[in-house]
N, C-alpha and C positions, 0 to 999 in steps of 0.2 A: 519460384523466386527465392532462390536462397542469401545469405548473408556473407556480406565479404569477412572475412579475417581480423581486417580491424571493426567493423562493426561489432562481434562476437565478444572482442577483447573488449572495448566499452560498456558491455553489454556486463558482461563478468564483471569488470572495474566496480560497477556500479553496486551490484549484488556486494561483494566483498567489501565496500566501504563501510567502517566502522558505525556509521552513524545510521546506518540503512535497516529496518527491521528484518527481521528473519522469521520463519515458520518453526517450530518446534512439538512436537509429542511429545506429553511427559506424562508418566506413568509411575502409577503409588499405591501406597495400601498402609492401613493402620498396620503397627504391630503386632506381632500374632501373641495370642495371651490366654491362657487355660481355658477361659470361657468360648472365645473365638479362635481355634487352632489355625484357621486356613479363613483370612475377613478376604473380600473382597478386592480385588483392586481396580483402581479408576483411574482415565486416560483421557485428556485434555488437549487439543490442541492450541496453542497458546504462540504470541509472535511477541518476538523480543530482540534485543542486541546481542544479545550470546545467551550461552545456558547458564549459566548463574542465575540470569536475570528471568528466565523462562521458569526455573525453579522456583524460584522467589512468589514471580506471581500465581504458578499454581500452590503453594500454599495458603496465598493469600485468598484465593477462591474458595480453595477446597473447608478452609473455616469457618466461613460464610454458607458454603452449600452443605459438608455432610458434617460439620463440627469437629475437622478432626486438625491438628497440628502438628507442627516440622516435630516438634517435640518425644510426638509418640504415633510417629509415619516415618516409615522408608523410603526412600526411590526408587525403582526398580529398572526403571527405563527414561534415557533422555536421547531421544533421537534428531536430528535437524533434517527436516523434508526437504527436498530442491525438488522444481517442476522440470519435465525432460525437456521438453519444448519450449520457448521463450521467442520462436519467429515470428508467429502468430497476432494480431492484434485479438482479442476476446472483450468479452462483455463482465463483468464478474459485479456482483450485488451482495452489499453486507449491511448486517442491519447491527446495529448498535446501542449502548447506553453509555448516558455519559452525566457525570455530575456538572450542573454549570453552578453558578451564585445564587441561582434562585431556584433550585431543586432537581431534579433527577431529570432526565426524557430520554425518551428511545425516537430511534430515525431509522429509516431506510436511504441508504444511498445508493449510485450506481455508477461506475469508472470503468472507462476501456483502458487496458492495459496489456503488457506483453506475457504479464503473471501476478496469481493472486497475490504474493507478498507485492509487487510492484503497485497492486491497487490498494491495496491494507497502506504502504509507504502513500500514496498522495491523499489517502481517507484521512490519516493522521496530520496533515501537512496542511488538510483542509480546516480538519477542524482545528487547528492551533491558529489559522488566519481566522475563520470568519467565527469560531465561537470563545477564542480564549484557553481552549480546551485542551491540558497537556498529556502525556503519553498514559500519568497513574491514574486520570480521570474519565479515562475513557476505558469502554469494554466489548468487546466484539462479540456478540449473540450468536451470529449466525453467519457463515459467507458461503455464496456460490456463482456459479459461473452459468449466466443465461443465455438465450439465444437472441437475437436481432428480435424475434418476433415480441419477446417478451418485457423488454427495455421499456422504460416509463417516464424517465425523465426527458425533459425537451433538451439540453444541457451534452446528454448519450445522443440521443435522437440524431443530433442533426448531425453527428459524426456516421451512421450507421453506411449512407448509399455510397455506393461504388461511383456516383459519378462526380465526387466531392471536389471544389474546387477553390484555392484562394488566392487573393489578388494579391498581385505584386506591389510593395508598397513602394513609395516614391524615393526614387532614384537620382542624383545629379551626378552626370557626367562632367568630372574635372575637365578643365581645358589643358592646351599646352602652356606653359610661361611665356613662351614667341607669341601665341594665339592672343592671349591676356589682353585686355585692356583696362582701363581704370572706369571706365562709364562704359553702360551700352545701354543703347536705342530700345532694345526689347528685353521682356522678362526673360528669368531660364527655361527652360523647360525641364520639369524632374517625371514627367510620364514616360510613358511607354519609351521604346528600342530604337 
């Protein structure tokens, strides 16, 4: 079951919208300095609007987790991942932290989607409706992509079966203007065909 042409091009459209987050690897390491000739370097995958912004916030982790700063840190590497595949619906689970007004919490959530950024973009979307929570307050711990069997939410759940089915909502077929009257004897009917 593949994709027509213009599906594809929507499909893309959407990815390349400015507003849309993105995947990104970004790779670093202290300065190298007489005591440490050759330090370490560490590799973050981080989602963002462009790589300025992927930059950004791996600095802002990496002074929090190893102490180190833009200041007296390199770049080495800024790469933007794409998934190859995007026909697909999947499962994909990221667990999270996020500052609200009354302290820290960590969540598990779970989104079917066509791609992990795809699921990362409505995680984000979610929590700015239902918890106030904007793009610098929140932090992504951990994501991966499950199987049907593994899914936990009821929310996921009831999307998973193949024999999924939704009702057509209510319909009014216009009349002709010849047909028209100004009163009628019986209600309309907005069901079925």
């Amino acid at each position: 079951m593949g994709l027509s042409t213009a599906q594809k091009q929507k499909i893309t459209q959407f990815y390349q919208n400015k507003n849309t987050l993105r995947q990104f690897i970004v790779a670093a390491r202290p300065q190298p300095t007489e005591a440490v000739p050759n330090p370490p370097i560490y590799k973050m995958k981080l989602w963002a609007k462009n790589s300025v912004v992927a930059v950004s916030r791996y600095w802002y982790f990496m002074g929090k987790l190893r102490k180190i700063k833009k200041a007296s840190g390199e770049i080495i590497h800024v790469q933007e991942v794409t998934e190859r595949s995007c026909s697909r619906i999947r499962n994909f689970a990221i667990w999270i932290r996020y500052n609200s007004r009354s302290g820290i919490h960590n969540m598990y959530k779970e989104y079917r989607g066509t791609s992990l950024v795809h699921a990362v973009n409505q995680m984000y979307a979610e929590m700015a409706s239902r918890h106030m929570a904007d793009f610098s307050r929140i932090h992504i711990v951990k994501t991966a992509e499950i199987s049907n069997e593994q899914v936990k939410r009821d929310h996921t759940l009831q999307f998973i079966d193949d024999d999924v089915k939704f009702p057509l909502k209510r319909h009014n077929i216009k009349k002709d203007a010849q047909d028209k009257t100004l009163f009628s004897l019986s209600r309309p009917v907005t069901y079925g065909w």
